[in-house]
C-alpha positions as YAML, in Angstrom:
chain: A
units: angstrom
residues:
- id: 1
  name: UNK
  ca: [76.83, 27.10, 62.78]
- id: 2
  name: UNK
  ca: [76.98, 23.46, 63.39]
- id: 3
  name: UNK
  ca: [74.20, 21.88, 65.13]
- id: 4
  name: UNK
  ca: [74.41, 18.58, 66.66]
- id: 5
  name: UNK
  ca: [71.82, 15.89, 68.37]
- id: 6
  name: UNK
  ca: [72.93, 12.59, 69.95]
- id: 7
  name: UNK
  ca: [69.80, 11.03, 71.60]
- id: 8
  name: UNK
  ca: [70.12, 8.03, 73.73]
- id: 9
  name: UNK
  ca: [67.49, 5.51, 75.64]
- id: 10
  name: UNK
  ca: [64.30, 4.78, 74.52]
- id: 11
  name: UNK
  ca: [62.98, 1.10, 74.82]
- id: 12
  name: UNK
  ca: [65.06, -0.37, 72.30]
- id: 13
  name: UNK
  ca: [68.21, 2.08, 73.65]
- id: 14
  name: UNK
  ca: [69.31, 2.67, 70.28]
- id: 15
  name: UNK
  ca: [71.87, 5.59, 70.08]
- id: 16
  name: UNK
  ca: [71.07, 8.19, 67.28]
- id: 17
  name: UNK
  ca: [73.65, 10.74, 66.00]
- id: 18
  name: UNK
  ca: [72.70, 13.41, 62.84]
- id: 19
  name: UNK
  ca: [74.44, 16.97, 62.87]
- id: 20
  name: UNK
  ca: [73.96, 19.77, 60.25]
- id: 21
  name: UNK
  ca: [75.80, 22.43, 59.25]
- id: 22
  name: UNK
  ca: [74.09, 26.19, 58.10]
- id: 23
  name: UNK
  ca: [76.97, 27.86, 56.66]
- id: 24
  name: UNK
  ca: [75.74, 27.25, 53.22]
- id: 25
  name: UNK
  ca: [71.75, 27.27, 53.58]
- id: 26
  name: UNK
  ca: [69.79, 29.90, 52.91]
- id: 27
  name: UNK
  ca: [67.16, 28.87, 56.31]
- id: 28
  name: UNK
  ca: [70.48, 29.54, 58.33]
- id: 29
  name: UNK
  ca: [68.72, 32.43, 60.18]
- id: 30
  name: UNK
  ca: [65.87, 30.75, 61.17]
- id: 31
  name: UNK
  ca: [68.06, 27.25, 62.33]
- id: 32
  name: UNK
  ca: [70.37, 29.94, 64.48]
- id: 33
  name: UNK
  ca: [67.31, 31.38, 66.48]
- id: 34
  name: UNK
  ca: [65.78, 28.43, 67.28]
- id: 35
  name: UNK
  ca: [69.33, 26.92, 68.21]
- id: 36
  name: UNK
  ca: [69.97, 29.42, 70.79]
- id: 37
  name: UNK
  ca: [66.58, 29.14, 72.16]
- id: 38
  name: UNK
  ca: [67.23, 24.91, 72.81]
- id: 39
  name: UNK
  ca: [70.24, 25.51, 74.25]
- id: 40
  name: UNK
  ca: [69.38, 28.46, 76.64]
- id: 41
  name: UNK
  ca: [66.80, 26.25, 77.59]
- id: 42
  name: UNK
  ca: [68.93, 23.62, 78.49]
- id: 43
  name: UNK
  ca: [70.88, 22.00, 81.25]
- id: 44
  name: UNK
  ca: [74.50, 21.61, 81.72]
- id: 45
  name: UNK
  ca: [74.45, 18.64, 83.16]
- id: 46
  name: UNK
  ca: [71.87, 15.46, 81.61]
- id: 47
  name: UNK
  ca: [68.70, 15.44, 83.61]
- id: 48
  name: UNK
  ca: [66.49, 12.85, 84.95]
- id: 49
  name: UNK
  ca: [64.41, 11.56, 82.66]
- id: 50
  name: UNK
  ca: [61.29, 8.68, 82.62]
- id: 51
  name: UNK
  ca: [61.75, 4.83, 82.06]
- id: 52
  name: UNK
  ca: [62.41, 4.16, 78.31]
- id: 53
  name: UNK
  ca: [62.55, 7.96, 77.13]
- id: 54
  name: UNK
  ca: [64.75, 9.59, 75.01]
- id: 55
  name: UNK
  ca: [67.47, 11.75, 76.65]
- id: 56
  name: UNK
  ca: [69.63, 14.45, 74.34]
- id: 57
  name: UNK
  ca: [72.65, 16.16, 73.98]
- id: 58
  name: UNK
  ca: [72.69, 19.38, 71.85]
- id: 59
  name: UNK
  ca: [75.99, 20.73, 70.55]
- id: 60
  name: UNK
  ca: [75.93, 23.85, 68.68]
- id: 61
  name: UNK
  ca: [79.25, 25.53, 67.80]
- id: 62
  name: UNK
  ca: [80.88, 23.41, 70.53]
- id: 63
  name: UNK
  ca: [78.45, 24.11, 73.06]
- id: 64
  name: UNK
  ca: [76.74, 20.98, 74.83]
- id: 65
  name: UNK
  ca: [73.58, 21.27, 76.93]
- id: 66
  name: UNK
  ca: [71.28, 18.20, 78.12]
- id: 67
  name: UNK
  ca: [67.99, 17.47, 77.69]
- id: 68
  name: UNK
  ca: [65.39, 14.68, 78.11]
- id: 69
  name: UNK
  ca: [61.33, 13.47, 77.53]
- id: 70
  name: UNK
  ca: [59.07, 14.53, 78.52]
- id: 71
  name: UNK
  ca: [60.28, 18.11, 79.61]
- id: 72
  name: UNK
  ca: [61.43, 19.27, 76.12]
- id: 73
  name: UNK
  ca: [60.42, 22.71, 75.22]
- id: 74
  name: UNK
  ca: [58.65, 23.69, 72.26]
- id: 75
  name: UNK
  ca: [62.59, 24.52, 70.55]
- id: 76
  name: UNK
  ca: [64.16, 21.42, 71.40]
- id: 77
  name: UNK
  ca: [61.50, 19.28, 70.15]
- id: 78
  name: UNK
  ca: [61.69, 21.26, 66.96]
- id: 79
  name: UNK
  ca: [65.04, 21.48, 66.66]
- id: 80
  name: UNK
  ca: [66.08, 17.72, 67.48]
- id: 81
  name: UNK
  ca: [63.41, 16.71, 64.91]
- id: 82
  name: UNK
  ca: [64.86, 19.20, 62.22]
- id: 83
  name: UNK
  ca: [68.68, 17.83, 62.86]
- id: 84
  name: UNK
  ca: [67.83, 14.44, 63.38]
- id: 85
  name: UNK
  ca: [65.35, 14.52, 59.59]
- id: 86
  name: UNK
  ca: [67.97, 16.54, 57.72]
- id: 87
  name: UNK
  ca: [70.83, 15.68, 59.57]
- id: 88
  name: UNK
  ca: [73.89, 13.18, 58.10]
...
């Protein structure tokens, strides 16, 4: 599965990009649940968000949903710090 977070905005509206890919790790199961839980908990379309917060865009195995501070759920905030930590 490949997992990747592009998050946008912020004060400074610096553009961050990491992705990671499970095929080969042995947490894969536990990176695949909580990727299916972000996405089904996200929107297909990018959502309003506050002055100077991040927004996201999750892709996992070509699948793109939208997301944005402060209504992340528990997942996505997990998940986007995972990717964006261990990411390349």
């Amino acid at each position: 599965m490949r997992i990747q977070v592009r998050r946008t905005g912020g004060f400074a509206g610096i553009e961050r990009y990491a992705e990671v890919d499970t095929a080969d790790r042995p947490d894969a199961a536990e990176w695949h649940a909580l990727a299916d839980q972000a996405v089904a908990a996200g929107r297909s379309t990018p959502p309003l968000g506050v002055p100077d917060g991040f927004a996201y865009q999750l892709t996992v195995d070509g699948k793109t949903v939208y997301c944005a501070d402060p209504r992340l759920t528990d997942e996505q905030r997990r998940l986007i710090s995972k990717v964006l930590k261990e990411g390349a």
